[in-house]
N, C-alpha and C positions, 0 to 999 in steps of 0.2 A: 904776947908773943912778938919775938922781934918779926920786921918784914920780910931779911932777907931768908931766916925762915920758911916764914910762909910761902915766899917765891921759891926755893929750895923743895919745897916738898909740893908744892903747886908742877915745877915742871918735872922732878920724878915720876910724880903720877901721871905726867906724859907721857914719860917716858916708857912707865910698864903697861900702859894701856896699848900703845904704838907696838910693843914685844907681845902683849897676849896676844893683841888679835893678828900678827901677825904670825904667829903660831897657828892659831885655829885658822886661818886661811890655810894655810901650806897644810895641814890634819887635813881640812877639807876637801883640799884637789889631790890629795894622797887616795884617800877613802876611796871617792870619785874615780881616779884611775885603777885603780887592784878592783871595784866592784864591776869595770867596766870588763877588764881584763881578763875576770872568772869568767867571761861568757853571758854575763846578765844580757836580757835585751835593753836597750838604750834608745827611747824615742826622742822626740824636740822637746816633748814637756819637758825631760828630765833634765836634759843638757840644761834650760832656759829654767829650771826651778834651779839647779846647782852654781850657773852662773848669777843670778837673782841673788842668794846666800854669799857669792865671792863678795860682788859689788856692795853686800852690806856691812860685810867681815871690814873692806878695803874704806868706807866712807865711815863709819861711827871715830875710827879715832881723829877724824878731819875735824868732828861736829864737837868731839870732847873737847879736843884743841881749842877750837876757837872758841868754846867757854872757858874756855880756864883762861885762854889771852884775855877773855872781858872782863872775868873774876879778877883777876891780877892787875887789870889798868884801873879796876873800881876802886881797888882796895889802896892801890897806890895813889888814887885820888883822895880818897876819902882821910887819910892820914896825911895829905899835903893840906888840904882843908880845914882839919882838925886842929893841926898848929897854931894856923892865924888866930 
């Protein structure tokens, strides 16, 4: 498989990772507000468990990212290496 390839489908798959979860974020404070809306009672747990699930909706595509920048500097190492 050529590299640019792999780089090609390496930052797509940034890309739809960056769009799901930013989907299920914005699901999540939707839910989160209409459940609050209906009248439910709403203590700090809740709040502090709902914000807890934002911050990890909002941080995993940070972590994916930065593997796939390491994946992709490996790979583009390993194939400059490979020539010599």
């Amino acid at each position: 498989m050529s590299r640019k390839l792999i780089m090609w489908i390496g930052g797509g798959s940034v890309v739809f990772v960056y769009i799901a979860f930013f989907i299920a974020a914005m699901f999540a404070s939707m839910t989160f507000k209409n459940w609050v809306s209906l009248g439910a009672s709403v203590n700090d747990s809740d709040i502090a468990t709902v914000q807890n699930i934002m911050n990890t909706l909002f941080n995993i595509p940070i972590m994916v990212f930065s593997l796939h920048a390491i994946l992709i500097a490996f790979m583009y190492w390993y194939g400059r290496n490979k020539k010599r």
